[in-house]
Each structure stands twice: as structure tokens, then as C-alpha cells.
C-alpha positions as a Python dict, from the first residue, in 0.01 Angstrom:
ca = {
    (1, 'X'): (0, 0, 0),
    (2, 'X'): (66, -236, 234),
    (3, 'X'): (-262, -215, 493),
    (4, 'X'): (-638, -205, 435),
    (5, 'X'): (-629, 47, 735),
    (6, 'X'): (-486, 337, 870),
    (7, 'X'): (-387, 417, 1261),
    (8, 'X'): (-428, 736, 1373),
    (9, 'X'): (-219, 792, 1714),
    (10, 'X'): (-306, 1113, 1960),
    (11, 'X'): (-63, 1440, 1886),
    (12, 'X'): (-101, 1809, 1895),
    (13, 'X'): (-449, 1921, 2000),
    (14, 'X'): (-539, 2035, 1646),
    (15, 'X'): (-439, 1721, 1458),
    (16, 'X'): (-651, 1552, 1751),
    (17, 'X'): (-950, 1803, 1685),
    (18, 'X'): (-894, 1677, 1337),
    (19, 'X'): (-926, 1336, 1412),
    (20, 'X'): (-1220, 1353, 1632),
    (21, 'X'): (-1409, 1604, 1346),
    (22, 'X'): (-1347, 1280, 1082),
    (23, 'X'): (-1501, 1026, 1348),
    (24, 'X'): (-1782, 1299, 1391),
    (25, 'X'): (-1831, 1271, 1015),
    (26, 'X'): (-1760, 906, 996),
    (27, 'X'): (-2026, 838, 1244),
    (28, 'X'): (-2320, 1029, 1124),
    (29, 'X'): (-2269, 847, 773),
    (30, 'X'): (-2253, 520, 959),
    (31, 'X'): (-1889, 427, 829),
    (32, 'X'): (-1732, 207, 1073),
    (33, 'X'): (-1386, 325, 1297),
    (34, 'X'): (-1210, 146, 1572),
    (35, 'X'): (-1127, 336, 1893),
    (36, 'X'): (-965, 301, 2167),
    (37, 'X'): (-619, 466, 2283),
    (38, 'X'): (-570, 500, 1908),
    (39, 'X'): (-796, 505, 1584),
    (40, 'X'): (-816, 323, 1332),
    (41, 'X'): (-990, 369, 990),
    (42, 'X'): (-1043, 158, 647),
    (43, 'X'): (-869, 351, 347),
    (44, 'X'): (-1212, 372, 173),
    (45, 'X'): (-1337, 603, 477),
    (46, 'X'): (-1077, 878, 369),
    (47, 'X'): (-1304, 910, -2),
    (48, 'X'): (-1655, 877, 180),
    (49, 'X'): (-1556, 1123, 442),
    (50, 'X'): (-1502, 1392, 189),
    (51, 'X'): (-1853, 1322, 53),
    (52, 'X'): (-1967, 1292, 432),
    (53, 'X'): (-1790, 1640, 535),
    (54, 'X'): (-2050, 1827, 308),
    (55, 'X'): (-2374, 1580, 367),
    (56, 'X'): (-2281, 1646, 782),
    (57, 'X'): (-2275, 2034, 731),
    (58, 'X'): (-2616, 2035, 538),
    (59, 'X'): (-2816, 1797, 729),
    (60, 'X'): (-2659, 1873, 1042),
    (61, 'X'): (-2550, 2208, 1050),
    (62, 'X'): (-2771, 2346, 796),
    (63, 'X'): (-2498, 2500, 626),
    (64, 'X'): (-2321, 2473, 273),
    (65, 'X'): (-1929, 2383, 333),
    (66, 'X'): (-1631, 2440, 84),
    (67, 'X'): (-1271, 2486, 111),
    (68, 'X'): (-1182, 2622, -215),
    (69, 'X'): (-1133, 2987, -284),
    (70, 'X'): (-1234, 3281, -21),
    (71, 'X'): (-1440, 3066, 235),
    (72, 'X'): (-1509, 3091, 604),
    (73, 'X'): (-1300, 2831, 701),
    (74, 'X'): (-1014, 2724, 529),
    (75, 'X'): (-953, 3020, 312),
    (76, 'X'): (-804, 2895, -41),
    (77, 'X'): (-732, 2554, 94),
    (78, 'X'): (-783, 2478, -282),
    (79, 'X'): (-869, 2705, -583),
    (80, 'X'): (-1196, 2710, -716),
    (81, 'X'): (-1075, 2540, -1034),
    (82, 'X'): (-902, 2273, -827),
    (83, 'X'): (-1215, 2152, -670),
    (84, 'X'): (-1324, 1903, -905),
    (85, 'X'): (-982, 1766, -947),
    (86, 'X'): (-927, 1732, -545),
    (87, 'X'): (-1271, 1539, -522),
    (88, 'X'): (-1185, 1323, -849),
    (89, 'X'): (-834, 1227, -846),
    (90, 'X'): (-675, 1417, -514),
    (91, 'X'): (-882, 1238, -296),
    (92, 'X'): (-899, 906, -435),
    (93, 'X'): (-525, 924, -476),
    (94, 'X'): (-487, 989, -104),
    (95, 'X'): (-661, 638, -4),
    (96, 'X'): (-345, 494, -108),
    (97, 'X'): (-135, 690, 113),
    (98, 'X'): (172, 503, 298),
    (99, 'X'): (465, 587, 521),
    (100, 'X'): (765, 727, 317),
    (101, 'X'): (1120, 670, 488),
    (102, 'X'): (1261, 968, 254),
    (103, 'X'): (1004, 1240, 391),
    (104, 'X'): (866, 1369, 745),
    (105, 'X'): (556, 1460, 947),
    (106, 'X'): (559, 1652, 1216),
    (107, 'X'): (238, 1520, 1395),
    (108, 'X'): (242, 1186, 1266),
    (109, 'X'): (420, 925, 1158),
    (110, 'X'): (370, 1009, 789),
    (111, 'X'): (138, 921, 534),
    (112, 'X'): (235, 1030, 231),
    (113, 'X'): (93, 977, -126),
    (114, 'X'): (322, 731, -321),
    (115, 'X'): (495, 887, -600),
    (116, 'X'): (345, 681, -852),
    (117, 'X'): (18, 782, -766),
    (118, 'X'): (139, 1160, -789),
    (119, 'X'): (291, 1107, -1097),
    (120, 'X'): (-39, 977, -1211),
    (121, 'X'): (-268, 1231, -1101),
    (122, 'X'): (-20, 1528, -1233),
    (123, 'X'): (-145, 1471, -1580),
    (124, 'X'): (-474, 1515, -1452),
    (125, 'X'): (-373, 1895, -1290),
    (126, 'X'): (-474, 2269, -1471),
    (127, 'X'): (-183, 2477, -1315),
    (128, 'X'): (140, 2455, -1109),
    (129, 'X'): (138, 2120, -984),
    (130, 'X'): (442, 2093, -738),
    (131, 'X'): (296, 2462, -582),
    (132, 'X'): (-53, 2233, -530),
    (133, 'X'): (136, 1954, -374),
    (134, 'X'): (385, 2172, -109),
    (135, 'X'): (74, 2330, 34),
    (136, 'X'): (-33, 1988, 88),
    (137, 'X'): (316, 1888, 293),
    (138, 'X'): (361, 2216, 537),
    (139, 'X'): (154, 2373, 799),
    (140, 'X'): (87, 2674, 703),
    (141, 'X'): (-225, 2985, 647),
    (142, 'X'): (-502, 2756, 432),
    (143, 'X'): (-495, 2492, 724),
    (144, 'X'): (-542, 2739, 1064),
    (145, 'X'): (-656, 3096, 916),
    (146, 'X'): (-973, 3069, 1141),
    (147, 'X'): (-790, 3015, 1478),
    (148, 'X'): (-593, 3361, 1508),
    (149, 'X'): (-266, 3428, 1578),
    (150, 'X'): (-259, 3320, 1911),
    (151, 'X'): (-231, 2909, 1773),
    (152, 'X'): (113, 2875, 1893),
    (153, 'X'): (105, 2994, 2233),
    (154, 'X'): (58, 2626, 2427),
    (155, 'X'): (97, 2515, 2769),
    (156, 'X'): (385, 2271, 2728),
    (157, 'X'): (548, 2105, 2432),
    (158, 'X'): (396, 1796, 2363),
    (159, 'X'): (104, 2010, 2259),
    (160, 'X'): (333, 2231, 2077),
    (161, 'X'): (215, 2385, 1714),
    (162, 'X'): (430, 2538, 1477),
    (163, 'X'): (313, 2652, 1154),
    (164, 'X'): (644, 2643, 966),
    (165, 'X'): (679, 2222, 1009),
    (166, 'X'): (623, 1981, 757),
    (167, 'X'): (286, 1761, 761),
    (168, 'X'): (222, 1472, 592),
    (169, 'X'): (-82, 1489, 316),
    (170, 'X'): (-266, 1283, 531),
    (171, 'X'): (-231, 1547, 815),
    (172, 'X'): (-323, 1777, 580),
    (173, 'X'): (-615, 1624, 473),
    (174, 'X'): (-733, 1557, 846),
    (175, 'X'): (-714, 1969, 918),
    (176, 'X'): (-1010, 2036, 768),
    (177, 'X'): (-1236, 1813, 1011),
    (178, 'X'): (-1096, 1988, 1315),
    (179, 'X'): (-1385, 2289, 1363),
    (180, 'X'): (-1641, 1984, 1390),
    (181, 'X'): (-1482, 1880, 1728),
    (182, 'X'): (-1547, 2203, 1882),
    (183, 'X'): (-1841, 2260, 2088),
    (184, 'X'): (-2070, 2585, 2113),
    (185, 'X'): (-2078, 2718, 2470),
    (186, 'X'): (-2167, 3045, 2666),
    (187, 'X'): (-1809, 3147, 2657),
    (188, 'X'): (-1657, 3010, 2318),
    (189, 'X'): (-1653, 2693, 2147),
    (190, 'X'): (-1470, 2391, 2337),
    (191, 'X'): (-1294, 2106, 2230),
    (192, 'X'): (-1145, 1866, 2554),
    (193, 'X'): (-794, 1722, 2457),
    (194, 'X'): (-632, 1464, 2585),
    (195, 'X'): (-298, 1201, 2501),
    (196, 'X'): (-573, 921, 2408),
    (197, 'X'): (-840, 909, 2154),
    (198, 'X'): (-1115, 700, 2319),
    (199, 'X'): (-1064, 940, 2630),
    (200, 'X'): (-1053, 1255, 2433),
    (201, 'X'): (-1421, 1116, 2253),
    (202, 'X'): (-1566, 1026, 2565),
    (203, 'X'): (-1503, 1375, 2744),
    (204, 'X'): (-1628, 1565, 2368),
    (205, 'X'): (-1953, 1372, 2377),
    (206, 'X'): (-2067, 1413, 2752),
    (207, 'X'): (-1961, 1799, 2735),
    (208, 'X'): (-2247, 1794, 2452),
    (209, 'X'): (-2460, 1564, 2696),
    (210, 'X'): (-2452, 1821, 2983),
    (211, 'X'): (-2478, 2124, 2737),
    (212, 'X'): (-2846, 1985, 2638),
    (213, 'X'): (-2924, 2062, 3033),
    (214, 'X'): (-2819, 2413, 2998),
    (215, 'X'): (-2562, 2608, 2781),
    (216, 'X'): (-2495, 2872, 3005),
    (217, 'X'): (-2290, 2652, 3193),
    (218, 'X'): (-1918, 2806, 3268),
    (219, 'X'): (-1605, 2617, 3099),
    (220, 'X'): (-1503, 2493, 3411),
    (221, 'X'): (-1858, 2314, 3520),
    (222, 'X'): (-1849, 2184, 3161),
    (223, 'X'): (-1538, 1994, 3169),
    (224, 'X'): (-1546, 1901, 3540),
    (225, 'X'): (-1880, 1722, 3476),
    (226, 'X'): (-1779, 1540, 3173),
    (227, 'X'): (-1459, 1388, 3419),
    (228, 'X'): (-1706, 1285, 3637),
    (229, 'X'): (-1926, 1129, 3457),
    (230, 'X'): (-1591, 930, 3253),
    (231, 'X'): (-1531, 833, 3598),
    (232, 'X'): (-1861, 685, 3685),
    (233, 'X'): (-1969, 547, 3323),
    (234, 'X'): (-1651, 387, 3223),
    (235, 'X'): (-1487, 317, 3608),
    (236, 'X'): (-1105, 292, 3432),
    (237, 'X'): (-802, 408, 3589),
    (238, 'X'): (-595, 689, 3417),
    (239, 'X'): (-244, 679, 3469),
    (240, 'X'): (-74, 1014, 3584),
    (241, 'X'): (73, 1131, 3318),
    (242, 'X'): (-273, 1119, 3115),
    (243, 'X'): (-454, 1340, 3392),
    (244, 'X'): (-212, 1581, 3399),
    (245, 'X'): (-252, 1602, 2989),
    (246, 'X'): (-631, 1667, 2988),
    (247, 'X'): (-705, 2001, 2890),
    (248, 'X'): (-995, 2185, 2720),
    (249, 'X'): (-909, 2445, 2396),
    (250, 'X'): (-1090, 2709, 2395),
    (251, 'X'): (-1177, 2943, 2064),
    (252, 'X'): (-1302, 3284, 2127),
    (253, 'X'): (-1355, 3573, 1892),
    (254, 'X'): (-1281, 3903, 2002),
    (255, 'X'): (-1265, 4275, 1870),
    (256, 'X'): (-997, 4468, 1818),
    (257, 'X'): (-899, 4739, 1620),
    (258, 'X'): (-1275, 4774, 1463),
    (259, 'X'): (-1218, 4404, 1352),
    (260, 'X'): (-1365, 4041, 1502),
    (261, 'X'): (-1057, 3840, 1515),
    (262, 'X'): (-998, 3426, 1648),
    (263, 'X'): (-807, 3388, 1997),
    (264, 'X'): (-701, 3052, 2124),
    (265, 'X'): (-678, 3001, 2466),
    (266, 'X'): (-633, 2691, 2728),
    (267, 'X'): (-806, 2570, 3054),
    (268, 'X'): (-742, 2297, 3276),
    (269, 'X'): (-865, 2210, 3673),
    (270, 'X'): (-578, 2194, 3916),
    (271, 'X'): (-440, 1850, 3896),
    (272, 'X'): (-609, 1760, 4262),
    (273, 'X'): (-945, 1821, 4129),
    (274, 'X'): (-850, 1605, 3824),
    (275, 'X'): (-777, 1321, 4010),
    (276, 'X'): (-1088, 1387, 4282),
    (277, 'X'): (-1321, 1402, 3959),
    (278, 'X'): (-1137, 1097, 3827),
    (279, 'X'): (-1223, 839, 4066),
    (280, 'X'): (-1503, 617, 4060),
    (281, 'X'): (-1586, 594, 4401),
    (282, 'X'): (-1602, 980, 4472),
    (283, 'X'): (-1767, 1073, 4179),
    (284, 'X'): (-2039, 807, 4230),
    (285, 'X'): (-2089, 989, 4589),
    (286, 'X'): (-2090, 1315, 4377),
    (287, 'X'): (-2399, 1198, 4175),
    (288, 'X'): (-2533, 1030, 4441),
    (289, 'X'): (-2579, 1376, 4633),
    (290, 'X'): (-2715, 1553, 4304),
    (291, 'X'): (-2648, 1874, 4427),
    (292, 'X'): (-2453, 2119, 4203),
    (293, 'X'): (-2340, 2360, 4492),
    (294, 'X'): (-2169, 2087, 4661),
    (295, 'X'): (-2033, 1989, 4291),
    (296, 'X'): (-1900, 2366, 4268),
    (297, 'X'): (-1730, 2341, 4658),
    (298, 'X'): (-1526, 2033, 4479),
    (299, 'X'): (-1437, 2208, 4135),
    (300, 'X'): (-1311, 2520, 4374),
    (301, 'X'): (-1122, 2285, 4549),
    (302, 'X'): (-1312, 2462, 4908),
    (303, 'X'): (-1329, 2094, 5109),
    (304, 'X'): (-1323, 2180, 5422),
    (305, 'X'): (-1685, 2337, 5336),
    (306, 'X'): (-1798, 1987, 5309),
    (307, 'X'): (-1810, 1962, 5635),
    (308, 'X'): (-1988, 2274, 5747),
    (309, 'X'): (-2232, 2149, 5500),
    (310, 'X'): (-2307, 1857, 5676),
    (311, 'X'): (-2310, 2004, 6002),
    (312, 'X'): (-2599, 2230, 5841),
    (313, 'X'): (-2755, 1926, 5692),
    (314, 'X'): (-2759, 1736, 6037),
    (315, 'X'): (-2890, 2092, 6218),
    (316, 'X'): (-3168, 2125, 5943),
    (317, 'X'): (-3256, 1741, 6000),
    (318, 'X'): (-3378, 1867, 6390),
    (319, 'X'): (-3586, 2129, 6259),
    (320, 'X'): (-3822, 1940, 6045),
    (321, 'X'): (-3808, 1677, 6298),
    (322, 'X'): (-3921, 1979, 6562),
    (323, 'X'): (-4194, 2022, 6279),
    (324, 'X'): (-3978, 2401, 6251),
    (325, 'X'): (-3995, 2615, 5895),
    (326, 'X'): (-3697, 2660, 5709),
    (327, 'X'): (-3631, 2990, 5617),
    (328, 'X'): (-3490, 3068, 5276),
    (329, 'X'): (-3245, 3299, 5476),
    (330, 'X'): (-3097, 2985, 5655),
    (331, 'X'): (-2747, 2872, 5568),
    (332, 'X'): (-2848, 2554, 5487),
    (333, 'X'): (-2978, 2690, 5133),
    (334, 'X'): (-2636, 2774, 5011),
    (335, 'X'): (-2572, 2465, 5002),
    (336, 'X'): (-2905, 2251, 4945),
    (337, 'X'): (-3233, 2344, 4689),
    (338, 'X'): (-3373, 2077, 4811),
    (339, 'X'): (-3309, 2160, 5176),
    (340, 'X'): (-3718, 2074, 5278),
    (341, 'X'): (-3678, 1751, 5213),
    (342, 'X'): (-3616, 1526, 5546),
    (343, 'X'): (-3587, 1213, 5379),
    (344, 'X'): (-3335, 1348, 5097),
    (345, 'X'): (-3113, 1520, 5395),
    (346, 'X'): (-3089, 1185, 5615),
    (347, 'X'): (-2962, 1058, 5311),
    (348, 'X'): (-2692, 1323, 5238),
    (349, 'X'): (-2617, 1350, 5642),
    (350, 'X'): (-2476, 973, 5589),
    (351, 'X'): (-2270, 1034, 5226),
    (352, 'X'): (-2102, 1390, 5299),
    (353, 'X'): (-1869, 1220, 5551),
    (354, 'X'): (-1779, 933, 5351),
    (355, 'X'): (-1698, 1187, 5048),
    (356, 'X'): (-1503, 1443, 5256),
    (357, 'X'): (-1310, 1146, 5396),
    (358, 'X'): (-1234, 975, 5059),
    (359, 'X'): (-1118, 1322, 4887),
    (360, 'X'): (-843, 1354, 5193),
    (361, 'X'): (-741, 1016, 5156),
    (362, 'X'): (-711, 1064, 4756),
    (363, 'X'): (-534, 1394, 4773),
    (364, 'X'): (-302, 1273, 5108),
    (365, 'X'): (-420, 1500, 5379),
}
């Protein structure tokens, strides 16, 4: 054991939901983590987090959490008679974990529990050890029972999943997190992916921010709105690869056959809208505007409507100069809820223009 610490890089979306589920955990027990691109953890943080997992689900989620035997989760992750051994010896054994030249993870770069250690906590097993141990180093049922069958049906392969691969114990470990990164919305829970952990945190947290305004928001308002406001809170640039990587899981359950079953399915915004949403400037002219109908022209990618906006804006400016009422029948209320408001609409007549200009320029019309 060579390190006090232990760097997590970003991989498949469910090792990532893993991740993000631990820092979830880590954070509400105020247990310090380093972030940026990557993540890194102390070793004592893997043996608190267990303890963490089940004080997060009470006091949080008012709900009692286990993974051994037939739970809701992670159906016989363990064996009820293996729980007391996994929190006493499994888990301390796996702070110690290190890369092993002679073995192979699929989604990391392999943190496996030196064989000293196993040999040591083998005594301390009731049952088939090495049976206990090769659940612990393949993907397979206990880790992904809840997601449904559709898991390995991904847009492209550096997301790719594949539940015959080895995993490290580490990885393993980390599985069990993942269903804390997922967000409750109006059409399934969420959980916004991307190939960098401080990114992939960042989007999570303000899709829970602009959930608290209204949860009936649609997937697509959801994640657009957390790009945005990346954009204007952290004003970075994200290199092109990145953007195109950003994509939001989505976990639905539906019926069929007289059963409720788990269906995994993928979203992402047109890779124009990415990088409109992306960019400081237009996104501060976005919020600026405050106006979610002219947020929803931009997500549908309609911006020529911009402009007939404005042209509505600048008509409906004359009116309440001329002292005229505007009728909730005019045009200019498809676009404007605030569309009484002279003061507000000289303001807009001047930043419409500058936006419609800057999202031609960005896109290279």
C-alpha cells in the first residue's frame, strides 16, 4: 500500500454514477474528497462511507438500506450471514486495496485487495470463500439487477457496459453508491454523465437546483438549464470532444407482461445546442432575458424565431408608448409573460439581436 489516497478517473456511466453516489455520501458526513477532472479520496473514506451509505439513507432518505439477501437494490450482493463479516473485516480489508499487475479491471485501472490481506480475512469467512471473492471481481446480476435488461444498449463505446467483464473489488465496492446519483423527475430518475468528474458533479447538482423550482420540468429543460448555468457560474471552456460526451441516463420503470420492470434509456441535445448552451457569453444573454419561451426556441434549436420575437417586442414597445392595451390574444405573448412591461421590453428589444447574432456566429451561419 503504497498511497494514502486513491484516484478515481471518469469511465462507463455506471461506475461514474458510482462515484458521484460515494461523493454524495462522502459529503453529507463531511469527509473530505478532491475534485476536479478526476477524484480523489483518503483510504479511510472507503470504511466511513460504508457507515455513511446507511446514516445518508435514514436521515436523508428516510429509508433503511441493506445489500445482503433479497433487497430492493442490490439483490444478494452479500448473504445475510455475510453481513457482519463484510462490515468487519471485508471492508476494512478493502482500504488497503492496490493495483495488481497479474489481474484486470475493466472500468478502472484496478484496485485490487492484496493477497495477504485476503489470505487474512479468509480465516475470518463462514462458507465458500473463493465463490464470495469472484462475485467481488466480475460484473455481473448482484451489482445491476435494478436497472433492467436494457443496461447494455449504449450510444457509443466508450460508454460501453458489459456484464460478463472483470471489475476490480474496488469497482465493485463503488456499484452500490450508483442509485444515489440519480435524480427524481416527472419522467424517470436522471443522472447527467460526462468524461470528467468535476463537470459531471456540477451538471448533477444544478439539475437538483432547478428541480426545487418545479419538478414537472421535461428531461430536456432539465439538462439544458443545468449547461447553462455551468456556462455562466463556472465561465470554462470545454473542449469538443467533452461536449459531444455529455449525456443524461435516464431510468424508467415500465409494465409489461403484468410486471413493473427497469428500462435504461439515453438523451442528449444536438451537439449545436450543446455548444450554444455552453458559452458564457450567450448563456449570460439567456439569463439576462429570463424568459423560458425564448429558452425553449434555443433548446428546439428554432433561431430564426428570435428574430420575429424581437420584431414583436419592438411592435409591442409602440403600443404602450401609444398608451394601447395588449391583448392576451397578441403574438407577442407567445413569446413574453411579462409582455406589459415597457421598461422590461426596451431592455430585451436591445439583447435579442446581440443573442441571435452571437448563436450564428457560434454555430457558423
Amino acid at each position: 500500500m503504497s498511497e494514502n489516497k486513491i484516484t478515481l478517473y471518469p469511465s462507463n456511466w455506471l461506475y461514474n454514477a458510482g462515484v458521484v453516489g460515494l461523493l454524495k455520501v462522502l459529503e453529507y458526513n463531511k469527509i473530505n474528497f478532491e475534485i476536479n477532472e478526476r477524484v480523489s479520496i483518503n483510504r479511510a473514506a472507503i470504511k466511513e462511507s460504508y457507515e455513511g451509505i446507511l446514516s445518508y439513507h435514514k436521515e436523508v432518505l428516510k429509508e433503511k438500506f441493506y445489500i445482503w439477501g433479497k433487497n430492493k437494490r442490490y439483490p444478494n450482493y452479500i448473504q445475510q450471514k455475510q453481513k457482519d463479516f463484510f462490515k468487519n473485516h471485508y471492508i476494512e480489508a478493502l482500504q488497503k486495496v492496490e493495483k495488481n499487475g497479474n489481474k484486470k479491471c475493466s472500468w478502472c485501472e484496478g484496485y485490487f485487495i492484496p493477497s495477504e490481506e485476503i489470505k487474512n480475512i479468509e480465516n475470518k469467512f463462514n462458507g465458500n470463500f473463493s465463490a464470495f471473492m469472484e462475485q467481488r471481481e466480475k460484473f455481473q446480476g448482484i451489482h445491476f439487477a435494478g436497472l433492467g435488461a436494457a443496461i447494455t444498449k449504449v450510444p457509443n463505446s466508450f460508454w460501453n457496459l458489459n456484464f460478463s467483464l472483470p471489475i476490480c473489488h474496488l469497482c465493485s465496492y463503488l456499484i452500490i453508491f450508483n442509485h444515489l446519483a440519480f435524480i427524481p423527475t416527472s419522467e424517470g430518475e436522471i443522472f447527467i454523465n460526462a468524461p470528467d468528474f468535476e463537470l459531471i458533479w456540477d451538471l448533477n447538482k444544478f439539475a437538483e437546483e432547478i428541480l426545487q423550482k418545479s419538478k414537472e420540468y421535461e428531461i430536456r429543460k432539465i439538462f439544458g438549464s443545468s449547461l447553462l448555468q455551468w456556462a455562466i457560474k463556472r465561465r470554462a471552456l470545454l473542449g469538443a470532444w467533452t461536449m459531444m460526451n455529455i449525456e443524461v441516463i435516464i431510468k424508467r420503470k415500465i409494465k409489461s407482461n403484468n410486471k413493473i420492470e427497469n428500462i435504461i434509456n439515453y438523451f442528449d441535445l444536438p451537439e449545436k445546442i450543446t455548444i450554444i448552451l455552453l458559452d458564457y457569453e450567450i448563456a449570460d444573454l439567456i439569463e439576462r432575458i429570463g424568459e423560458e419561451r425564448i429558452f425553449d426556441l434555443i433548446l428546439a434549436g428554432k433561431f430564426s424565431e428570435i428574430e420575429k420575437a424581437n420584431y414583436l417586442v419592438l411592435k409591442t414597445i409602440l403600443k404602450l408608448k401609444n398608451k394601447e392595451k395588449i391583448s392576451q390574444n397578441d403574438p407577442i405573448t407567445k413569446y413574453f409573460r411579462n409582455y406589459n412591461n415597457l421598461n422590461y421590453l426596451q431592455k430585451i428589444s436591445l439583447i435579442l439581436p446581440e443573442l441571435y447574432i452571437k448563436i450564428l456566429e457560434k454555430i457558423g451561419r
